[in-house]
Structures are given as structure tokens and as C-alpha cells.
Kinemage of the C-alpha trace (Angstrom):
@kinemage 1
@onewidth
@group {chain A} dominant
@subgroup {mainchain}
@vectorlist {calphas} color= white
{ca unk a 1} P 22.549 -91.283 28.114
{ca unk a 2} L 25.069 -88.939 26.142
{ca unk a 3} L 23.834 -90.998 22.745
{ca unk a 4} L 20.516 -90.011 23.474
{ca unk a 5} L 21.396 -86.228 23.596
{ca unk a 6} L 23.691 -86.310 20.325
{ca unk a 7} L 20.827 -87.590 18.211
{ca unk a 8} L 18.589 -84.039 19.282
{ca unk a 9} L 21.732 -82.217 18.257
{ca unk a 10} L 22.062 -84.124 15.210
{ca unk a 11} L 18.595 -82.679 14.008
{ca unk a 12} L 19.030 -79.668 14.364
{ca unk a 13} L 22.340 -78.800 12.331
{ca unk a 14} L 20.714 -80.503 9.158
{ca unk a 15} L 17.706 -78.533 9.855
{ca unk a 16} L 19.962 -75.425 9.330
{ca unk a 17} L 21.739 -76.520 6.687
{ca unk a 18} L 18.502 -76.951 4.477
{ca unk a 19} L 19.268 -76.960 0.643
{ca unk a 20} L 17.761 -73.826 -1.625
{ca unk a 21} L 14.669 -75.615 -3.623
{ca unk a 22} L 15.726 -76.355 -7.358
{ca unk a 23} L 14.237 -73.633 -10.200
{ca unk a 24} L 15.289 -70.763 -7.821
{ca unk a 25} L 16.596 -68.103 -8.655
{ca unk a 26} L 20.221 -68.030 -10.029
{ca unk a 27} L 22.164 -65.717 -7.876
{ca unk a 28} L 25.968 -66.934 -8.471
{ca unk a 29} L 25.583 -66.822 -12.279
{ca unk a 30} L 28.121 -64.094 -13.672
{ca unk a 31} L 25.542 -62.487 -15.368
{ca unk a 32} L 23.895 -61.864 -12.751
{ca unk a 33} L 27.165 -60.809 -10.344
{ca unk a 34} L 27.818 -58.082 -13.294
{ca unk a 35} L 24.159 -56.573 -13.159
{ca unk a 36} L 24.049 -56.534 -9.647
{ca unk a 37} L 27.722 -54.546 -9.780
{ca unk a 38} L 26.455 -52.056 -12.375
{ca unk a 39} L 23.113 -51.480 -10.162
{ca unk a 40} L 25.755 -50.860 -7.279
{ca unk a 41} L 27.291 -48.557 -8.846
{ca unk a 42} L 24.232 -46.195 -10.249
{ca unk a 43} L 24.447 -47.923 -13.961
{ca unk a 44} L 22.310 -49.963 -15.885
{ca unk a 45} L 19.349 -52.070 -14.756
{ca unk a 46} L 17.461 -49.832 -11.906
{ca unk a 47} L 14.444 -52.211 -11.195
{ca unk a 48} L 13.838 -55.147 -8.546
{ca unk a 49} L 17.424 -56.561 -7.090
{ca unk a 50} L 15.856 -59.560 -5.865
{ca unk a 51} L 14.631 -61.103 -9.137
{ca unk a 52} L 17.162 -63.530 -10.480
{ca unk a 53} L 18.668 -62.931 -14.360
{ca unk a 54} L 15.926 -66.034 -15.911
{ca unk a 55} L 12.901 -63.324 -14.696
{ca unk a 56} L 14.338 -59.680 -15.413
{ca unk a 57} L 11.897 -58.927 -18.492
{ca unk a 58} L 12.749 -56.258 -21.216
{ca unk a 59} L 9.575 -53.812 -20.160
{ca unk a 60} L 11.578 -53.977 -16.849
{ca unk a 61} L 15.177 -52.990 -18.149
{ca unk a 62} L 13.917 -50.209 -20.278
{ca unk a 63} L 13.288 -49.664 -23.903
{ca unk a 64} L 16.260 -50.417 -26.442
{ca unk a 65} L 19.274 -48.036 -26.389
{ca unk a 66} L 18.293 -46.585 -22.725
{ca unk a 67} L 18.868 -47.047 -19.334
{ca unk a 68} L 14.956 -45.940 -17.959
{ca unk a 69} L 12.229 -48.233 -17.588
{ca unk a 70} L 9.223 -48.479 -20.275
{ca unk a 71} L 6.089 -46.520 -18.456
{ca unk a 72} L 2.761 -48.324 -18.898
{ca unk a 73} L -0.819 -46.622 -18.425
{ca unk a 74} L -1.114 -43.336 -16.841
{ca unk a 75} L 3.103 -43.201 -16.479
{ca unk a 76} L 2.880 -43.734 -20.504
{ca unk a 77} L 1.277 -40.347 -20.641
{ca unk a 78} L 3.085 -38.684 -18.205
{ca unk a 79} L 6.469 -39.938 -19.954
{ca unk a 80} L 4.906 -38.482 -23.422
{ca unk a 81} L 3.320 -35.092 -22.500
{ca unk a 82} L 7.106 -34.678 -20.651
{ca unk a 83} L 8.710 -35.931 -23.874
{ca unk a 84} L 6.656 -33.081 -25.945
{ca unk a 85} L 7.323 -30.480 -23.931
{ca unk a 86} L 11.392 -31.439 -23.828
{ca unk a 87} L 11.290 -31.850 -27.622
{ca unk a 88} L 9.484 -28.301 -28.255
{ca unk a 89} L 11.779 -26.689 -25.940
{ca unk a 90} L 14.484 -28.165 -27.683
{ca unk a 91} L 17.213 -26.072 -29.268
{ca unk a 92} L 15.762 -22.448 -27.836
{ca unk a 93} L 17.526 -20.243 -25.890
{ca unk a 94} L 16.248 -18.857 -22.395
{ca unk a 95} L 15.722 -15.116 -23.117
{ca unk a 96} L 16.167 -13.050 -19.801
{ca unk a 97} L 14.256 -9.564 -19.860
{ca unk a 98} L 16.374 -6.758 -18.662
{ca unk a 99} L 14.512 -5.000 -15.570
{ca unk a 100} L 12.508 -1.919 -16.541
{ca unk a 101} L 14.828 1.934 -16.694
{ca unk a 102} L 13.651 4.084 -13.105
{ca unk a 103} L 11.531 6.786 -14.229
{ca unk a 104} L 13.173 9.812 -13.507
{ca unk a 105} L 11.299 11.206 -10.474
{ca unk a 106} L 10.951 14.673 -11.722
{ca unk a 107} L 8.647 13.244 -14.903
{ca unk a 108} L 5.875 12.073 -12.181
{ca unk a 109} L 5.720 14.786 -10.515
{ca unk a 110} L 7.783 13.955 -7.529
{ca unk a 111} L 11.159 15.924 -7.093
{ca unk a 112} L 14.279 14.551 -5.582
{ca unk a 113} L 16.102 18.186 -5.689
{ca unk a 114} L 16.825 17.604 -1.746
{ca unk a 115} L 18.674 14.134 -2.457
{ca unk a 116} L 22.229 15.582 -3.322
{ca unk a 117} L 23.747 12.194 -4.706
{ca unk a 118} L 20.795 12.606 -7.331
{ca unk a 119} L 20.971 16.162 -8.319
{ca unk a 120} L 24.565 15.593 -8.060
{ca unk a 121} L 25.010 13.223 -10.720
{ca unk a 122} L 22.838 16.207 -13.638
{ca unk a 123} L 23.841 19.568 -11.906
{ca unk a 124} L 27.090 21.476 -12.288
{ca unk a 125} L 27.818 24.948 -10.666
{ca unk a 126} L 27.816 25.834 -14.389
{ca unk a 127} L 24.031 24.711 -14.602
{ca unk a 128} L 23.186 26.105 -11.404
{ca unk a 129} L 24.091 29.621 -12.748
{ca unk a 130} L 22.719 29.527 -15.967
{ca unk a 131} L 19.337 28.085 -14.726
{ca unk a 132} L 19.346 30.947 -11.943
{ca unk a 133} L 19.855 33.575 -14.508
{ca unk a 134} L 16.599 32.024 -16.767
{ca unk a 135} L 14.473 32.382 -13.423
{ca unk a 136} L 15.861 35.738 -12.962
{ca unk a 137} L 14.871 36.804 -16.616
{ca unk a 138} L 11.379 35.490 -16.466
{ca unk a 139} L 11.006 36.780 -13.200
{ca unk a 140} L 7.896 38.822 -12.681
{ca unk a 141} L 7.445 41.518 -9.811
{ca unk a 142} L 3.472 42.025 -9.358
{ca unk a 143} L 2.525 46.026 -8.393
{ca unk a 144} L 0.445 46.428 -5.733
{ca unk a 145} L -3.032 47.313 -5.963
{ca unk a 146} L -5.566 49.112 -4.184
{ca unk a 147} L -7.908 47.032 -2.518
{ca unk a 148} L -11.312 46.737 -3.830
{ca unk a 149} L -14.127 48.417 -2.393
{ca unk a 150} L -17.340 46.462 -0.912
{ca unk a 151} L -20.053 46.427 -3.061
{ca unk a 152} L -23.371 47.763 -0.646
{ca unk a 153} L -26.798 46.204 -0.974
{ca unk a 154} L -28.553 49.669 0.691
{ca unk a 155} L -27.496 47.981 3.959
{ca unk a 156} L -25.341 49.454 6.771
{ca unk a 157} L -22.227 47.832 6.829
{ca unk a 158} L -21.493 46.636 10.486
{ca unk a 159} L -17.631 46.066 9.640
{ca unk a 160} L -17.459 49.405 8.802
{ca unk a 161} L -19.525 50.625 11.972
{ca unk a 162} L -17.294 48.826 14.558
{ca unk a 163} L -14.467 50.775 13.136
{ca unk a 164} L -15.419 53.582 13.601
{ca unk a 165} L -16.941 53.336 17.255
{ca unk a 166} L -14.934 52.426 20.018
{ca unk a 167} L -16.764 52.559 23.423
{ca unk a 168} L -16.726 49.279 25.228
{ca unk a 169} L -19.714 46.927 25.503
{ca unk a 170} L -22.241 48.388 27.922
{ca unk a 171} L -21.076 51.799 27.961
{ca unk a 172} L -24.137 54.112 27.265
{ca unk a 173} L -23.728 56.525 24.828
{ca unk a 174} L -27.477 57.367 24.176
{ca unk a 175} L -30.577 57.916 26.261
{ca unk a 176} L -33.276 54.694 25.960
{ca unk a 177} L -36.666 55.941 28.120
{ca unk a 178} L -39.286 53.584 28.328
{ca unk a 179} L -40.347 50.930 31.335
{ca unk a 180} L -39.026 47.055 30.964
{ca unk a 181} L -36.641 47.180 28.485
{ca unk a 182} L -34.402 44.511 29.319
{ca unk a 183} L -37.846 42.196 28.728
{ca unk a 184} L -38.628 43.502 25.595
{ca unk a 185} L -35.005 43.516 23.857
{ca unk a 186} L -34.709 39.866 24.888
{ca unk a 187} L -38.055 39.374 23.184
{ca unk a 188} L -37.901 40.963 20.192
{ca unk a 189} L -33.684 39.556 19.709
{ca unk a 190} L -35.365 36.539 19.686
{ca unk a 191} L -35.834 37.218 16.436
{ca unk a 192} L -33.005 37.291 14.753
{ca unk a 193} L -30.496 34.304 13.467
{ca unk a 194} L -27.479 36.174 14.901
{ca unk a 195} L -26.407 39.432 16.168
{ca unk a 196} L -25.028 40.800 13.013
{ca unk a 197} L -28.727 40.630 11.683
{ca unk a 198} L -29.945 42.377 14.576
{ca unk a 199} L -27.054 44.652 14.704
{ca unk a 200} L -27.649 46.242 10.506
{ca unk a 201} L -31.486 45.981 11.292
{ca unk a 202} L -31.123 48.118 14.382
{ca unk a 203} L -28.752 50.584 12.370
{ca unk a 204} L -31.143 50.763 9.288
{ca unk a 205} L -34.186 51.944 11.680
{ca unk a 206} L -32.432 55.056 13.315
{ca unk a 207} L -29.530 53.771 15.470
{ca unk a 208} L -27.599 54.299 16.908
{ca unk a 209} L -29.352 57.344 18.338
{ca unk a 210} L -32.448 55.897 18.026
{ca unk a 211} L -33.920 52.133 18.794
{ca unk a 212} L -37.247 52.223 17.086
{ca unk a 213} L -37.205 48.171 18.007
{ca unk a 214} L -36.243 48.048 21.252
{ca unk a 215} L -32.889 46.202 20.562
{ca unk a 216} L -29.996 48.075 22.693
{ca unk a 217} L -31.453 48.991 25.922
{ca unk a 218} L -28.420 49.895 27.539
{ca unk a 219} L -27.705 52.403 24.950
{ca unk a 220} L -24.066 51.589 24.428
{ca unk a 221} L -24.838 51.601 20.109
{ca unk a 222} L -24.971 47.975 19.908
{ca unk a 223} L -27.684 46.029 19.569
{ca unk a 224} L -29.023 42.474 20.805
{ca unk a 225} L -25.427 41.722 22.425
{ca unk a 226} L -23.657 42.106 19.327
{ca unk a 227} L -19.929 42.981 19.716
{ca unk a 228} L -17.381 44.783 17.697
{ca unk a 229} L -14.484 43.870 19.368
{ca unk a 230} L -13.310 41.223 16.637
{ca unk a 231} L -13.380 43.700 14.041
{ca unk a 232} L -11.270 45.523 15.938
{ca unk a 233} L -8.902 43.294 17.039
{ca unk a 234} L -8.846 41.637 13.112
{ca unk a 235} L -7.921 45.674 12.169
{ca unk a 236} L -5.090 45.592 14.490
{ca unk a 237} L -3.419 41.974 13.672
């Protein structure tokens, strides 16, 4: 029974220990040993470690007198368009532009006379003195003048009128007779784009003593509502 087993186990050990096929590659050679030592150690041949010494081709060590592979096809061009550009570069030296000067911010039209570090660094007290005495040289000191008079179109001037009046709004000063007059002011001050307009018309036709138009029922001197009291208060400010 134990000869039976032994023959099994007998199998399998000379199953393991199965012989490389002959026309293999060579990989105890010392050619090969030195390659594969000078691959290890960044040097030299930089393709395929598994092909043996008998298949490593020249194309696949690199072109004579260098350690890079030979490109083929589109890597050929890529290798020669990179050569050009190496070799025309060649032999130059990298020019670095020096950053543009800082305009000086009073030449645009922007003043820095409130940053001190800035003025600092182009004013003296010296400066400061004789620049103050220019200003005070070309100083100018304009005379007043009297103020010009407003030109009249043959048209009362209302400004004028409410300065010279000052009886509140709705205070009568003159005598209107006549039935409805509220009625008829409101009709005819329809009429008008705006007080003032009301106001000179009613003053060009007799007012205020008279109100030809039926504009200031009240009799108070001012007509269709119109109201002085800015003037006034403009005179006083």
C-alpha cells in the first residue's frame, strides 16, 4: 500500500521540476546580467526587460552614440519638430522684461496729496513754503458786483409783487361785488397752466384793485390760489 502512494508523489516533483525549452531566452549570460544592472540603475538600455540579449534589436536600444530609443511614425515627427525647436532655441538667452514704471498719479488726473508716505517722499517744508507763496502771488480777489437787473417783457413781474405785499392768503384787501363768484373763478382758473400765469394775467388787467376776469374772489390780491409765500420765505433764507 505505501508503494502505491510514493509513485503519485513521484509525479508530481518531476512535474515541478520541468526543464526551460531549448532556444529560450538567455538570462544567465553576463551580457545580459550587465544590461539588466545598468537598466537597474537608470543607465543604458530603457526598453523591454524581459527580452533576452539574442532579441534586443538596435531600433530598440536607440540610435548610435545615445541612450533614447529611435521614434518611428508619428513619434518620428514629434522627436523632429522637438529637435527644431531645441536647435533654434539653442545658444539664446531668456530676456526678462522689467515691469512697467507707476505713472505718477498726479499725471492722470488723480491726486494722492492725502497719502502722506507719497507726498512725503517729493515735499519738503522748504517746498511747501515756496509753493504757498506762488499761490499767494497769483492769487486773485474777485470785487463784488451789483446784481443784474431782470430784463421785463411788458409783463408784471410776480416775484417782484409778492415782495412787496404781505397780507396772508385769504385776507381781503379789496371789495369783489358780483353773485357766484367762487363758480366763476374756478371756471375761468381753469384756464390757466399754473397760478403764476393766472397770477401776471390777473395783474396786467387791473389788479389788484380790480378783477376784470373774475380770478380772486376773495379779494386778498391774489389770484386763482396763487401764493407768495415762497418768495418770501426764499427773500428771507
Amino acid at each position: 500500500m505505501r508503494f502505491t502512494l510514493l509513485i503519485p508523489a513521484i509525479g508530481l516533483v518531476a512535474a515541478c521540476n520541468t526543464v526551460a525549452p531549448v532556444g529560450g531566452p538567455d538570462f544567465n549570460t553576463p551580457a545580459y546580467q550587465a544590461q539588466r544592472e545598468a537598466q537597474l540603475a537608470g543607465q543604458g538600455y530603457t526598453g523591454n526587460p524581459l527580452l533576452g540579449p539574442s532579441e534586443v534589436t538596435e531600433q530598440q536600444l536607440g540610435a548610435p552614440g545615445t541612450d533614447a530609443p529611435v521614434p518611428s511614425g508619428d513619434n518620428a515627427d514629434l522627436a523632429s519638430a522637438t529637435a527644431a525647436a531645441l536647435a533654434s532655441t539653442s545658444g539664446q538667452s531668456t530676456i526678462i522684461s522689467e515691469p512697467s514704471p507707476v505713472e505718477d498719479p498726479i499725471s492722470n488726473g488723480i491726486s494722492d496729496e492725502q497719502d502722506f508716505e507719497a507726498v512725503s517722499g517729493r515735499r519738503t517744508i522748504e517746498s511747501d513754503a515756496a509753493r504757498i507763496e506762488q499761490n499767494r502771488q497769483t492769487y486773485q480777489v474777485v470785487e463784488p458786483t451789483a446784481v443784474p437787473q431782470r430784463g421785463t417783457d411788458g409783463q408784471p413781474n410776480v416775484v417782484q409783487y409778492a415782495l412787496n405785499t404781505s397780507n396772508p392768503v385769504g385776507t381781503q384787501l379789496y371789495s369783489r361785488a358780483g353773485f357766484n363768484l367762487e363758480a366763476k373763478a374756478q371756471r375761468n382758473c381753469a384756464r390757466y397752466p399754473s397760478a403764476d400765469q393766472a397770477q401776471i394775467d390777473f395783474l396786467s388787467n387791473g389788479g389788484p384793485q380790480r378783477d376784470r376776469k373774475g380770478l380772486d374772489p376773495d379779494g386778498d390780491g391774489y389770484a386763482c390760489g396763487w401764493d407768495p409765500s415762497a418768495f418770501r420765505s426764499a427773500v428771507n433764507n
